[in-house]
C-alpha positions in Angstrom: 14.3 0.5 -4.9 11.1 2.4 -4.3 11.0 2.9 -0.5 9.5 0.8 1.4 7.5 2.4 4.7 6.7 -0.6 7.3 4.4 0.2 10.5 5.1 -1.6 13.6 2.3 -4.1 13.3 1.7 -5.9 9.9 -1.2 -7.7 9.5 -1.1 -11.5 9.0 -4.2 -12.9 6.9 -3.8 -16.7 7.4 -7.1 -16.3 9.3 -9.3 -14.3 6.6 -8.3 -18.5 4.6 -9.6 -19.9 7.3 -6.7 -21.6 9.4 -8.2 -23.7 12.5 -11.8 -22.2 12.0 -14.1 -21.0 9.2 -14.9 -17.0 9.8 -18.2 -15.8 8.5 -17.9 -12.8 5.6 -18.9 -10.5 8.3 -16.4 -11.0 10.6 -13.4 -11.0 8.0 -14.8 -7.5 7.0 -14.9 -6.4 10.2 -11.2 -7.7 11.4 -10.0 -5.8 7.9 -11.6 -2.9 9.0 -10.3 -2.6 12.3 -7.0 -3.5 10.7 -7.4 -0.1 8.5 -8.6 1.7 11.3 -5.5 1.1 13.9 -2.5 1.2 11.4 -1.1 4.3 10.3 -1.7 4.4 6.0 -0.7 2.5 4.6 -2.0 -0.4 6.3 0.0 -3.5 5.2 -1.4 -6.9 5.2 0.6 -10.3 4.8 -1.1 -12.8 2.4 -0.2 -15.5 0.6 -1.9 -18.3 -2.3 -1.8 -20.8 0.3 -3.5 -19.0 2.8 -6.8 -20.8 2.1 -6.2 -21.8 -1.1 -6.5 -18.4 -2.3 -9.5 -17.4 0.3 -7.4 -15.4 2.6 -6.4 -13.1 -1.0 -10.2 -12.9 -2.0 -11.8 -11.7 1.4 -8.7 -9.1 1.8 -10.0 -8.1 -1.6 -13.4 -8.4 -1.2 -13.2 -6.7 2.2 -11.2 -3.7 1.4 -13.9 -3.6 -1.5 -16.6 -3.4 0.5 -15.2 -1.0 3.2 -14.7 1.8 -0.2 -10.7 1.7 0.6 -8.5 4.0 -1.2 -5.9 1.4 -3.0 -3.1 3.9 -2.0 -4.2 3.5 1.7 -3.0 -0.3 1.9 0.4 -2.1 0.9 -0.3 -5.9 0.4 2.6 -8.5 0.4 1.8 -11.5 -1.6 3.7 -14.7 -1.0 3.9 -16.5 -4.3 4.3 -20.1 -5.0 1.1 -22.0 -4.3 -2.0 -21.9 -7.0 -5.1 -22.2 -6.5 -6.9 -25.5 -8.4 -10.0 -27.4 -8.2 -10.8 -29.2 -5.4 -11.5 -33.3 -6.0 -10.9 -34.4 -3.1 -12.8 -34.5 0.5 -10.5 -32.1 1.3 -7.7 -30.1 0.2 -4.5 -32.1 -0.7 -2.0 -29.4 0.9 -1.7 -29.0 4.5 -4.2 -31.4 5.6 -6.5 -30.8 8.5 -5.3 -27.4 9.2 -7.5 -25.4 6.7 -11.8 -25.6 6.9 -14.0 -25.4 4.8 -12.8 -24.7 1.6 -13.9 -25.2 -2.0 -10.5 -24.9 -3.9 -7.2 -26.9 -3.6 -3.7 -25.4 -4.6 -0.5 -26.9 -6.1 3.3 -25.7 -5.3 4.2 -23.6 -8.2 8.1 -22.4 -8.2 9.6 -21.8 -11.3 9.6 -18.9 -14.0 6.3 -19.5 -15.5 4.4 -20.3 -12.2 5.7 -18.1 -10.1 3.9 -15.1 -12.4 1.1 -16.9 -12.4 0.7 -17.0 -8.9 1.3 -13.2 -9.2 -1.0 -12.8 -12.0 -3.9 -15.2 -10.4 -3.3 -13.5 -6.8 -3.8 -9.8 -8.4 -7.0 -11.1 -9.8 -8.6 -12.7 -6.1 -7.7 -9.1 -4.6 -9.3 -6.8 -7.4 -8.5 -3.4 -7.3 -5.3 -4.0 -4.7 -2.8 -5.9 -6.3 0.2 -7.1 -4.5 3.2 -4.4 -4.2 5.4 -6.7 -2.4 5.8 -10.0 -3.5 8.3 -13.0 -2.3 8.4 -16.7 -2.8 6.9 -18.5 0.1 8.0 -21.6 1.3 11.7 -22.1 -0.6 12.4 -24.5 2.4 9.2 -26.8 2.1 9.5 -26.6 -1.8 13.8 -27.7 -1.3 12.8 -30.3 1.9 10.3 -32.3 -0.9 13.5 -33.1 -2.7 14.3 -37.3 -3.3 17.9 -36.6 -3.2 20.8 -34.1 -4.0 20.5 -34.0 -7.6 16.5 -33.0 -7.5 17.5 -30.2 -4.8 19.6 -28.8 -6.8 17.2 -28.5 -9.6 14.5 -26.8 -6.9 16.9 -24.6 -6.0 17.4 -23.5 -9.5 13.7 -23.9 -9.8 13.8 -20.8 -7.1 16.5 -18.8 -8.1 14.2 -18.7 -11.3 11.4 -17.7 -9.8 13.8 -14.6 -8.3 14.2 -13.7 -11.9 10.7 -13.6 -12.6 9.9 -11.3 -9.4 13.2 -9.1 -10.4 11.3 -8.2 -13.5 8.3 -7.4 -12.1 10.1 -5.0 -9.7 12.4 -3.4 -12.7 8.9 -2.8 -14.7 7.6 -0.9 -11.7 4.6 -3.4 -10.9 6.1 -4.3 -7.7 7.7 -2.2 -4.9 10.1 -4.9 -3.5 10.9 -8.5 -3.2 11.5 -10.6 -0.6 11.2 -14.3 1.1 9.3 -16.3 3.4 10.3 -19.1 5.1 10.1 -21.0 8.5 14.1 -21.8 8.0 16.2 -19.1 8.5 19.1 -21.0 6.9 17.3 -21.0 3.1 16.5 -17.7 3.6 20.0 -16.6 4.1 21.6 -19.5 1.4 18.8 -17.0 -0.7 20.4 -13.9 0.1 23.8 -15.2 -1.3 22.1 -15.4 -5.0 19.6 -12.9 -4.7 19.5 -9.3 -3.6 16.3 -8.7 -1.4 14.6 -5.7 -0.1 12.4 -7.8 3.2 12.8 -11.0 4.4 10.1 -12.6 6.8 11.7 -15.3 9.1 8.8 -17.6 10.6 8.7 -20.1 13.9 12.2 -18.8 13.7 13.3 -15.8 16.3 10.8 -16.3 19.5 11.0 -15.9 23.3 11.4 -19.7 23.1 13.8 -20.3 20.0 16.4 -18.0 19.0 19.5 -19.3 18.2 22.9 -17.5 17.7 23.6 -18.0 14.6 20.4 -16.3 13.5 21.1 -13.4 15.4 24.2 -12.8 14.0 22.7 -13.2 10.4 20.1 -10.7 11.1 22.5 -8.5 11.8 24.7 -8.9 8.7 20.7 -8.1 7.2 20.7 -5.1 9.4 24.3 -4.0 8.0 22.9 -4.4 4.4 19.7 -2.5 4.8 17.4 -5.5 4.0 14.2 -4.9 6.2 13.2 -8.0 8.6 9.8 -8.6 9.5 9.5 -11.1 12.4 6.2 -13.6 12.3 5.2 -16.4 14.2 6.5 -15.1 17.6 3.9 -17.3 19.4 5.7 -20.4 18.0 2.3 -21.2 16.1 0.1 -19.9 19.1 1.9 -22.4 21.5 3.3 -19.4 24.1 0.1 -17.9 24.4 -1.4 -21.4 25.5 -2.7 -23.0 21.9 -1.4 -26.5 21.7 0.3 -26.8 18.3 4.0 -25.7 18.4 4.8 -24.5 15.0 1.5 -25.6 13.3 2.1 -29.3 15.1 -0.1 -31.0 17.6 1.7 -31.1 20.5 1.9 -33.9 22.8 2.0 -33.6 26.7 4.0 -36.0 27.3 6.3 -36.7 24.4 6.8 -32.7 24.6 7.0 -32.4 28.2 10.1 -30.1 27.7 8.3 -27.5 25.7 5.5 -27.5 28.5 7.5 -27.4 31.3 9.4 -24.0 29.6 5.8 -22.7 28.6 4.8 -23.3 32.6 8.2 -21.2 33.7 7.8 -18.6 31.2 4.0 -17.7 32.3 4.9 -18.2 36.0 7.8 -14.9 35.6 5.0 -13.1 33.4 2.6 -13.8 36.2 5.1 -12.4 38.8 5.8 -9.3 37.0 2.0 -9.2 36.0 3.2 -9.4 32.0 0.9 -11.4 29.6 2.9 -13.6 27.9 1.9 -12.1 24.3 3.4 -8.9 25.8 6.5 -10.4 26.4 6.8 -12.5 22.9 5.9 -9.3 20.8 8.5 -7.6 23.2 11.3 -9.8 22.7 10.5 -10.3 18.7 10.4 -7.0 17.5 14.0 -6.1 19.3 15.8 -8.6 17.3 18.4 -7.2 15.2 17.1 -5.2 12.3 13.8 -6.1 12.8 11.5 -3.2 11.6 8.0 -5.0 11.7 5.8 -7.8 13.5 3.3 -9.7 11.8 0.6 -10.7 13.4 -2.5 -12.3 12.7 -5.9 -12.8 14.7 -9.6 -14.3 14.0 -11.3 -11.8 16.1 -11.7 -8.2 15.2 -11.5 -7.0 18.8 -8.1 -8.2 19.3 -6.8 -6.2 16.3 -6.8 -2.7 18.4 -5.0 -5.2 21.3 -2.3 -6.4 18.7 -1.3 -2.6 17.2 -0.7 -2.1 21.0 1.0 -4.7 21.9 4.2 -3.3 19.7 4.0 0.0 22.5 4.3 -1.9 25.4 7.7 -1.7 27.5 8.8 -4.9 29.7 10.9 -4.3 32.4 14.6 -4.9 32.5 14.7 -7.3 35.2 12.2 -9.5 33.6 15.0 -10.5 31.1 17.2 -10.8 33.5 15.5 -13.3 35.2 14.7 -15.0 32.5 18.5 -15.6 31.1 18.6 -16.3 35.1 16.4 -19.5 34.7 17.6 -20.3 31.7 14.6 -19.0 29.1 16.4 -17.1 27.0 19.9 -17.5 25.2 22.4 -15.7 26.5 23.6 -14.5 23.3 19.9 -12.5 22.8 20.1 -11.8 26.2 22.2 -8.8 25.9 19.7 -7.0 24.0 18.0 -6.3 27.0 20.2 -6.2 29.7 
């Protein structure tokens, strides 16, 4: 395996597709070039073919483009498995009501064949930066779609195939590693049974709020086997810094008074110790077991410089352990801290 050099702070690109709200050209340019100008080289950026139907791939490209970038000054990870296809509907078939204003659809691609032509299509929306890292992206969604057992256990064939196709591309030097990424942190690891990979990006999956035991202890059988983890999500979807979707879903004050009420304990502690509550998600995210790298995304260039610095920041001990003292945090992660 070629090495693979990770900064603290990856950059997410979910934004540059236009998630939640359409950004003008300008203001993707400028939050790449911010990006470039607060990471130490290379900068990495997270994208992915659903990610705007393929938009969030073309203004990285585009961007980096326009800004003169040396292609040996960025390392882009490309999550493979959606394709970009004409739009003939109102609005795009995948995802709906997330994404705005855009002119192409996409359609799940995970086999053999697709899976390179995800790769082959992606390479083309970024131009002169092709993908060096490449994964499939969404193995759980894809398996979840299944009618019954029998047609899950052709998806999962269906990925393990796709694995083959990415292992080639690694072994004829295109690519620099492979990995996953997935909101369920039990695919990844039924993945990493069948298929020997070099990241893994665990979603929605180890945050302040949610971190169970069980995932700990698989990231640290990761850690043993020197597979790098790169945390993402650590806002549960923007819901711990006061959005209110939890984990992409419109949340509902009352049917979800449990996740408020947490939310409402959680900022009064990182009011009393004068934390923001981003602090103290980035905080507790990238000190997970083997965790080498946070991804994190924004739609406004002057929080980039704020994000890179977030990974610095030190919280106090005894804000953990009051939180395992009201009951925020598992005890099992708790130790990390304390």
């Amino acid at each position: 395996m070629q090495e693979i050099n990770l900064p603290k702070v990856i950059f997410g690109t979910s934004g540059l597709g236009n998630l939640y709200v359409a950004l003008s050209d300008e203001v993707k340019c400028a939050i790449v070039a911010e990006s470039i100008r607060h990471s130490p080289k290379p900068a990495v950026f997270d994208s992915a073919g659903k990610y705007g139907a393929g938009l969030a791939l073309e203004s990285l490209g585009r961007s980096l483009a326009q800004l003169k970038v040396n292609p040996s000054d960025v390392l882009i990870s490309n999550k493979l498995g959606w394709l970009r296809t004409a739009l003939k509907t109102p609005e795009p078939t995948f995802e709906p009501g997330v994404w705005r204003d855009l002119k192409y659809d996409a359609v799940q691609r995970i086999s053999y064949e697709g899976i390179l032509e995800c790769y082959e299509q992606g390479n083309e929306l970024l131009g002169n930066y092709p993908a060096k890292l490449v994964s499939v992206h969404d193995p759980d969604e894809y398996l979840n779609a299944a009618k019954d057992e029998h047609e899950q256990a052709q998806r999962y064939r269906d990925i393990l195939e796709a694995y083959r196709a990415l292992n080639e591309l690694k072994r004829d030097g295109k690519v620099k590693g492979i990995g996953v990424g997935s909101k369920d942190w039990r695919i990844i690891k039924k993945i990493t049974y069948d298929i020997k990979l070099d990241w893994v990006m665990i979603a929605n999956s180890m945050t302040v709020h949610s971190h169970p035991p069980e995932l700990i202890e698989f990231m640290q059988e990761l850690e043993k086997q020197g597979t790098l983890i790169i945390n993402s999500a650590v806002f549960n979807g923007g819901f711990l810094t006061g959005s209110a979707y939890y984990n992409y879903r419109l949340t509902d004050p009352v049917k979800d008074r449990h996740l408020y009420n947490w939310r409402e304990l959680f900022y009064g502690l990182c009011a009393d110790y004068k934390i923001k509550p981003a602090d103290a998600c980035v905080a507790f995210g990238l000190n997970g077991p083997g965790v080498k790298s946070i991804a994190l995304n924004t739609t406004n260039p002057d929080r980039v410089s704020q994000n890179v610095a977030l990974a610095y920041l030190k919280v106090p001990t005894q804000f953990w352990k009051e939180m395992k003292q009201y009951g925020l945090v598992d005890e099992s992660y708790a130790s990390i801290y304390l």
